[in-house]
N, C-alpha and C positions, 0 to 999 in steps of 0.2 A: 311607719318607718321599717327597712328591710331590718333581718336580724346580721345582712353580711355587712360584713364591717372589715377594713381594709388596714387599721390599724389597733394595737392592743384594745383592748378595755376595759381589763382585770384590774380592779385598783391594786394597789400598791399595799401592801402590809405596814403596819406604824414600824418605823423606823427602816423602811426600805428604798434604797436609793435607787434608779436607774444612772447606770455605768455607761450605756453604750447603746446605741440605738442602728439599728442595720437594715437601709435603705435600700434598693434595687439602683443599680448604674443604670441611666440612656443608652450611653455607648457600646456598653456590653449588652444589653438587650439590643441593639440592632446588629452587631455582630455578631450574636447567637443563631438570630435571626437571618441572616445572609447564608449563613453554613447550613442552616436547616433549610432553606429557600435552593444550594445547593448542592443537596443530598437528594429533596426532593425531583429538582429539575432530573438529576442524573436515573432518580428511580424511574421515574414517568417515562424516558427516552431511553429507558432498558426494556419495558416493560413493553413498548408498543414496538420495539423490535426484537423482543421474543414472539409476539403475535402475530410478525410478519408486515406490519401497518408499514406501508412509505412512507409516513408524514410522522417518524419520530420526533422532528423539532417541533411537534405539538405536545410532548410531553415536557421539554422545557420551559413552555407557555403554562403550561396546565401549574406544572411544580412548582412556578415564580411566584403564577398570580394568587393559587392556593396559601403560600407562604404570607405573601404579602398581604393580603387581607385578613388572616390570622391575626398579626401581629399588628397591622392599623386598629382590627377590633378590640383585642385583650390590651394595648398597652393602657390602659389610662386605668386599669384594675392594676395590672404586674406591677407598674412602675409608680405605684400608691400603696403600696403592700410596707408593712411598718417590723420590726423585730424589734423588742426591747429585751437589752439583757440587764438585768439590776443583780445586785449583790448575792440572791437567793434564786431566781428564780431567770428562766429565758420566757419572755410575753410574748403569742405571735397574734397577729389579725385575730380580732373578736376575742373571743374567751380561753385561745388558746393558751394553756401556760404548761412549763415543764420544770417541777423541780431543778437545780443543779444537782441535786445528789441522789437523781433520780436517771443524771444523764450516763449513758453505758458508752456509743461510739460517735463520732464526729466526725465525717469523713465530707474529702472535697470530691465532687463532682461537675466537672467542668467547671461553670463559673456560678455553681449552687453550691452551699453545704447541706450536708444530713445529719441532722440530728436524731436519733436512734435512743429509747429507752430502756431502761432494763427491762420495762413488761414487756417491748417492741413494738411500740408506737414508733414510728418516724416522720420525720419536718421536713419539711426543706425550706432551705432560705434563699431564694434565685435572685442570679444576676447582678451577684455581685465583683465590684471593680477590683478587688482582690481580696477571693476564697479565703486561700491560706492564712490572711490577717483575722480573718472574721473568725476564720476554726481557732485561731492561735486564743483569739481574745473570749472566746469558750470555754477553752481548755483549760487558760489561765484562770477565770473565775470559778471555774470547779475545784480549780485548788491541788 
């Protein structure tokens, strides 16, 4: 058996509840994905008409298909990826765990949060259908 693992697997401390549990969005994963699919395009057909190439609508092919295979390969990882926040403690995939009174900043990132330590460890929790809920429900358990 691999050691990655896609969801918590810290047990839980006697008398520790899990509050809140933070799943990756579909939707926002392929959204994310569109805009990154459209940065790329636009990078690829800048880049081959700085070089002078005629055939920059090959860099919008290159940028698409680059995108789009990315994202058919990682989703069935990204979009299995677990966060559990419990009364004490934020769980992430595998053994990650982070004190709450351990956590220093909380910041939104597109449609990921960071979570940040006071040693300065950082998390992230992607692709969720809305950030600002997930930080809120962070900050609120920290009290």
């Amino acid at each position: 058996m691999s050691d990655y693992q896609l969801t918590p697997t810290t047990p839980l401390e006697p008398g520790e509840a899990v509050r809140q549990s933070f799943t990756p969005d579909r939707t926002t994963y392929i959204r994310d994905h569109a805009w990154l699919a459209a940065l790329a395009m636009l990078a690829g057909m800048a880049i081959l008409w700085l070089m002078g190439n005629p055939y920059i609508w090959t860099g919008a092919v290159g940028g698409l298909a680059a995108i789009a295979v990315r994202g058919w390969y990682v989703a069935s990882d990204e979009l299995a990826a677990r966060w559990d926040l419990t009364d004490r403690r934020l769980l992430g995939p595998g053994v990650r765990k982070v004190p709450l009174a351990r956590i220093d900043k909380v910041r939104v990132i597109a449609s990921a949060v960071q979570v940040i330590t006071i040693e300065g460890d950082k998390h992230l929790i992607r692709y969720q259908a809305d950030p600002g809920r997930t930080r809120a429900a962070i900050e609120a358990a920290r009290g």
